[in-house]
N, C-alpha and C positions, 0 to 999 in steps of 0.2 A: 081748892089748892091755894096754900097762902104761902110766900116769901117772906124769907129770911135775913139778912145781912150779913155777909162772913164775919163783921166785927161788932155785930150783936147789938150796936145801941140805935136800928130804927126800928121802928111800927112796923109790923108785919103786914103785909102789900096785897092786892089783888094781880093777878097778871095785866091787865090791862094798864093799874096804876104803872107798876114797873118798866112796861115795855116804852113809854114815853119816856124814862129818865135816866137811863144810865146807871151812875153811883147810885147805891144809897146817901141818904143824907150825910153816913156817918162815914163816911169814905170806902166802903167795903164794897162789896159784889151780892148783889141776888141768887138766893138760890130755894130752890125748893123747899119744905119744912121736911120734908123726907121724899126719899126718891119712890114713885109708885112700883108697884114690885107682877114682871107679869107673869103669870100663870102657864105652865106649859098646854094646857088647852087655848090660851089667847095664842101661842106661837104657832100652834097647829092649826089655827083659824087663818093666822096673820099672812103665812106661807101662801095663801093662793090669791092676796089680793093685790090689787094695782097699787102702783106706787102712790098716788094720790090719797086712795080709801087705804092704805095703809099709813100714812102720815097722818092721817085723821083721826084714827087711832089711837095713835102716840100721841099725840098732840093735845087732843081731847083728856087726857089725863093728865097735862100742866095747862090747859086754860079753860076753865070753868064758868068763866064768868063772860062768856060768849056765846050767845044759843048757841045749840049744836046744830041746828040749820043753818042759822050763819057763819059757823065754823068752815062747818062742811062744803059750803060754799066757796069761800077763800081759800081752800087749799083746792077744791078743784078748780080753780079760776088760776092759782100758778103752777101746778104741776101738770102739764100737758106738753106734748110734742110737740107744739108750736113755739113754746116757750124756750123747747129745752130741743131745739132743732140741730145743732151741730155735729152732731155725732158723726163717729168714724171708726175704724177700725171692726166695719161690719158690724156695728152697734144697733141693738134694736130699741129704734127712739122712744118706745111705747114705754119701754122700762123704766125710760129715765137714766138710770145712771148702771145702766149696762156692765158686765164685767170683759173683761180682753182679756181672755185664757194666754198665757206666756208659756206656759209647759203647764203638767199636770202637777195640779197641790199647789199654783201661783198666777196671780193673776193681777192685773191694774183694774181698778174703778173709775171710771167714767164720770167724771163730776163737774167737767166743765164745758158741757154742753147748752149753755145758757148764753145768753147776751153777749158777755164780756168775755167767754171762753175761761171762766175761773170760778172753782170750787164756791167761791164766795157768796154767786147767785144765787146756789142752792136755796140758802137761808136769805141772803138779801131781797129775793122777786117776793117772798114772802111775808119779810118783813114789810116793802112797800101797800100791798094790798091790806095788812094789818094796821098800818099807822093810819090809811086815808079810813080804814072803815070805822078805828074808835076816834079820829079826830071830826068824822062827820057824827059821827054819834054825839060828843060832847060840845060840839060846836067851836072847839078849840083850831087853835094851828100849834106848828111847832117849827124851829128852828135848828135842824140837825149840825153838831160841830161836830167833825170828826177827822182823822189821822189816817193817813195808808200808806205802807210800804210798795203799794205795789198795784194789787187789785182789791182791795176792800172798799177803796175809794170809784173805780171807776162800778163797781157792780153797787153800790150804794145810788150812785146819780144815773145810774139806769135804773136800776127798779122806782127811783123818789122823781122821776124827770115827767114833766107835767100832771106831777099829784097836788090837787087843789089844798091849801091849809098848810104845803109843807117848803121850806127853804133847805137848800142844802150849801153847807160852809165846810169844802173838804181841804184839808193843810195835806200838802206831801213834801218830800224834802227834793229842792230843788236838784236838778240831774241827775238824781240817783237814782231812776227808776227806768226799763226801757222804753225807746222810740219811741214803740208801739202800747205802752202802757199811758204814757203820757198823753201820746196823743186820742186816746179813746176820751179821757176825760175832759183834755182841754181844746178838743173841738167839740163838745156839745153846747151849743147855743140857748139854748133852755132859759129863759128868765130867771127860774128859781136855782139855777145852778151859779155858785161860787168857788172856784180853785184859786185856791193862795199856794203858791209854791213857797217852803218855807227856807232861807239860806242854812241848814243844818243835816241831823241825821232825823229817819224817823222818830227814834226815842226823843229828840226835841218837839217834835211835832206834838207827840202822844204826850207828853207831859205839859203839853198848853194845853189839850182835851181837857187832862186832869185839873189843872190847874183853874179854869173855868167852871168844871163842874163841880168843884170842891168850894167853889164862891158859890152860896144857898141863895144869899140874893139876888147877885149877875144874873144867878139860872131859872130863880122863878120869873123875874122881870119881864128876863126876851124869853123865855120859853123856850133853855136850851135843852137839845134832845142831842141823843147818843143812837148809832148804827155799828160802831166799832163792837170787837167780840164780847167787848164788855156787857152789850146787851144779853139780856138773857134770851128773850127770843130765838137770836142768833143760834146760840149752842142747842136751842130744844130741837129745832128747826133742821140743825145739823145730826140729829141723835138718829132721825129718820133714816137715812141711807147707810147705816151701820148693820140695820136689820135688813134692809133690801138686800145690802150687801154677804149680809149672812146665808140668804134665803137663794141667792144666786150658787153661792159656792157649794152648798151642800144641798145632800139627798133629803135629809131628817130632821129632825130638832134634838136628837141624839149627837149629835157632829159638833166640835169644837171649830171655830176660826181663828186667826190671828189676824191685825192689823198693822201692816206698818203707816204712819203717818209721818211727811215732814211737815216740821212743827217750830214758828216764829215763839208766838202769841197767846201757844198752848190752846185756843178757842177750838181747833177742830178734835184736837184730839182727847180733849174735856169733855166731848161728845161723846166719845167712844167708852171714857171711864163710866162715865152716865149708863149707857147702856148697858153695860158691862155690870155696873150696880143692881140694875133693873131687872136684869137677869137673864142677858141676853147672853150665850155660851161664847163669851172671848177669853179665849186661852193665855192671851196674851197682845200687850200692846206695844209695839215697836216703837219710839219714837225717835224721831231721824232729826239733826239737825245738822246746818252749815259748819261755815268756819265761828259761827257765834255761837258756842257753843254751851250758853250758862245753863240747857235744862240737860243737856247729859250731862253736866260736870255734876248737878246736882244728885240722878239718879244715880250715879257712878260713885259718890261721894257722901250723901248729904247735905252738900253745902251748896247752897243760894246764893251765887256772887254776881248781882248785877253790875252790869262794865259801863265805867262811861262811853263819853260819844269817842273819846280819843280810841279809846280799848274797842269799837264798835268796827266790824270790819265790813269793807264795799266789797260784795260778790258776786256771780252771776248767777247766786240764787238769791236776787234783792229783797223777794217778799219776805223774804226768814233772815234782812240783816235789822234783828231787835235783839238787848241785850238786857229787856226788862218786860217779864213776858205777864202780862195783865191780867188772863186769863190764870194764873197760875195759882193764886190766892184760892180761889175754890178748891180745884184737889188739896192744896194745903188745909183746907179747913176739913176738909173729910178724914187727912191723915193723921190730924191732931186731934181724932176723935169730938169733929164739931164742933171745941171750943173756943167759943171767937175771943175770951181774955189772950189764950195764946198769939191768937192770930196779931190781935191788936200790936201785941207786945213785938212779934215777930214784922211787923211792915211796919211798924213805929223805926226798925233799921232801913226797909228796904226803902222808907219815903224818906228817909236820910242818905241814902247812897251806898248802906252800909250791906254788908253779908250776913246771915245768920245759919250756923251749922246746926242739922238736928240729928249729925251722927250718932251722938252718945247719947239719943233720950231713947224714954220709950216709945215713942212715936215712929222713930226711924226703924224699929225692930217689928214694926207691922208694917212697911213698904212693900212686903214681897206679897202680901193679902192681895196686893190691886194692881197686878199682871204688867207692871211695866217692864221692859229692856231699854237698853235708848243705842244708838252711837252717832258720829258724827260723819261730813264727807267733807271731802276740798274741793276746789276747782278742779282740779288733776282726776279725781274720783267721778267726776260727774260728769265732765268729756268723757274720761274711761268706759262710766255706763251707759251712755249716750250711744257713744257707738257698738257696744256689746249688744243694746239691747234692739239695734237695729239690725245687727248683723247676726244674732241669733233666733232674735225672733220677729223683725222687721215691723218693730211696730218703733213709732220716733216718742223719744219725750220729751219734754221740757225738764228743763235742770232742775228744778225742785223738786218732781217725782223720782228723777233721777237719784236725787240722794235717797229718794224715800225706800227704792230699791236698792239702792248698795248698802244700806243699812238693814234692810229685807232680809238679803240673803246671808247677811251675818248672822240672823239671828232664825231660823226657820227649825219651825221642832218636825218629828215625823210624823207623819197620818196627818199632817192638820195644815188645812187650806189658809194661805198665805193670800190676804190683799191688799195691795199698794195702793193706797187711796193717792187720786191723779189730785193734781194742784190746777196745772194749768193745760192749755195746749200748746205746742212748741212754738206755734207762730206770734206769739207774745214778747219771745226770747231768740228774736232771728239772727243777731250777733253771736251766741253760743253756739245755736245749732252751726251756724257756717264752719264756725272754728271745729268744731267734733265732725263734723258731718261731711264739710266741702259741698253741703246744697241749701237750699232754701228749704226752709218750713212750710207745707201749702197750708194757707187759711182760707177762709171762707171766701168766697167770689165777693161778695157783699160789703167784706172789708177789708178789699184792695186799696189801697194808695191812703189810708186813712191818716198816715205821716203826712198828708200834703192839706191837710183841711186847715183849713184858718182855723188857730186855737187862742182861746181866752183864758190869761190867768195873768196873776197877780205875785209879782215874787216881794218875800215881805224880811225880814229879821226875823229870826225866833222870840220874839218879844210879845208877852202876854196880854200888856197894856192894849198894845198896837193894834192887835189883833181882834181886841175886844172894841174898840173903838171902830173897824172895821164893818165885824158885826152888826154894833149901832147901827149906824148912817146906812143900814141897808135892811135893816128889818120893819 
């Protein structure tokens, strides 16, 4: 299996090359040279295996250039119940990523049963054990830069925290994130761990990422690596629990699902179009966002308007306040029929700040091929389901599922099983829940009082220079 470029003018990659780097050289995103296609005899195989030897699977068919002994290995080394210990709502940890039946034909997915309590480990514990196994391979190190809204940052420097050959340099936008998200990351102690809180919004953050990794030199020099959803890794990583989550909801491989996904970054629910490509039976893919609303406006429209930071709104679903969604370029390149001239042509606007409509081509008149619906929620919508979804079905969520659900059940067709792919756990977002709820979110015993630990971080300007100089003096 060899990579691509969505903007077509790099060398086609091995996965291993890719997984250390982020961009391609030419600014675009990686992706597969075509998506492997699987056979309904592999689904009727796939349906009785463990979550692990079923990500192996998958997996084993975008990375090639890893024995399959040693593959095999690394995915049973991070998907195990130890790893993925949190679970609740009567969840059976063996699964992994368990479903919580809501009523019948509806359910939430269990994805944040990991470290950090967020969807993000899934793929992150994996990527950690993938980077230390090809950076002892080539005898290399790497220097990870990365951006998080929320949780991509603090489930990065968990799974990279005492991994030999790697540095981690996570930017988040200063106070914007909660208590408790902040404090996961900037009490870990860890040598190789670095948090700069940056004075802006995410989208500042992430376009220093960019802005670094699009310097060819800066990035060979120190050896800058990328964890954000940009990785490909990431999205393959996450492609896994689409089919678990298929194989939970129904009897057959006769049986259609639907997914709703809330969706920043586009990264999770990239996965889903993936699988979906593959030939996994999704009827349809929901995708939910905030009050930031530029990818419904797109599926709703055509039109790609990313907002500046002014236009960028603070919510209490933080991890989805981005108003330039990164992962996005890839279904774009699939939608334009693969061809990355357009693409070029098309993010030659969006790395201007500009919009581009594709209502009137023909591009836009094959959107409905690739099962999206979308809509949006508010704060008001998300206390609303907050406490619906406690007081009908007494299960608690966090505000980002939240929306993922109220945009759920706008959009549910008949006979076909509905699942809310979870974000977070509620105990992440203990200010929300109080306000919908009037109680506390129970978390884990293990990470009580985790707001009170001596935390290390570094608050900086959103300034490129600075930041790189930062960098420097510490690699």
């Amino acid at each position: 299996m060899r990579y691509i470029s969505t903007r077509g003018n790099a060398a086609p990659q091995t996965f291993c090359d890719i997984l250390l780097g982020g961009l391609a050289p030419d600014g675009g995103l990686y992706l597969p040279e075509s998506y492997p296609q699987i056979s309904r005899g592999e689904l009727d195989t796939w349906r009785q295996l463990s979550y692990a030897d079923l990500a192996y699977e998958i997996l084993s068919k975008f990375i090639t250039d890893i024995p399959a002994a040693d593959l095999k290995a690394l995915v049973a080394k991070t998907y195990t119940a130890d790893v993925y210990r949190y679970t609740r709502n009567g969840g059976d940890a063996a699964q992994i990523t368990p479903l919580t039946k809501l009523e019948d034909g509806l359910y939430t997915q269990e994805l944040s049963n990991g470290p950090t309590l967020a969807f993000k480990d899934m793929a992150m514990q994996l990527l950690g054990n993938l980077f230390e196994y090809v950076l002892d391979k080539r005898g290399q190190a790497i220097n990870i830069l990365g951006a998080t809204s929320g949780d991509t940052g603090s489930a990065a420097e968990y799974a990279m925290r005492g991994k030999h050959n790697v540095k981690v340099f996570m930017l988040s936008p200063d106070g914007k994130m909660s208590a408790f998200q902040r404090a996961q990351m900037y009490s870990l102690q860890d040598p190789n761990i670095f948090n700069i809180a940056v004075t802006g919004l995410f989208d500042d953050a992430q376009d220093i990422v960019k802005a670094v990794s699009n310097d060819a030199e800066f990035k060979a020099r120190y050896k800058i690596g990328a964890v954000n959803s940009i990785n490909w890794a990431r999205v393959a990583a996450q492609i896994v629990y689409y089919f678990q989550g298929y194989f939970l909801a129904t009897k057959s491989n006769d049986e259609q699902v639907a997914f709703a996904v809330p969706s920043g970054n586009f990264g999770n629910i990239c996965a889903g179009h993936i699988a979906r490509q593959m030939g996994l039976p999704i009827a349809r893919l929901v995708l939910a966002t905030n009050e930031n609303d530029v990818l419904d406006e797109f599926f709703k429209t055509g039109i790609y308007r990313p907002r500046s930071a002014a236009e960028t709104s603070i919510t209490s679903s933080p991890s989805m306040d981005i108003s330039k969604a990164s992962n996005f370029e890839r279904f774009v390149f699939d939608l334009v029929g693969r061809d990355p001239a357009v693409v070029r042509e098309l993010w030659a606007k969006v790395d201007k700040g500009q919009a581009f409509d594709l209502s009137a081509t023909v591009h836009w008149q094959k959107i409905g091929n690739f099962g999206f619906v979308s809509g949006k929620s508010s704060h008001v919508d998300r206390i609303n389901t907050i406490r619906f979804a406690q007081g009908r079905y007494n299960v608690m969520l966090d505000t980002h599922t939240a929306d993922g659900l109220k945009v759920a059940l706008e959009h549910r067709l008949p006979n076909v099983p509905m699942i809310v792919l979870e974000t977070a756990q509620p105990a992440k977002f203990e200010e929300t829940i109080r306000e919908a709820l009037g109680t506390e979110p129970v978390r884990p015993a293990d990470l009580a009082g985790i707001e009170k630990l001596e935390q290390r971080v570094v608050v900086m300007a959103p300034d490129v220079a600075a930041i790189k100089q930062f960098l420097v003096e510490r690699v």
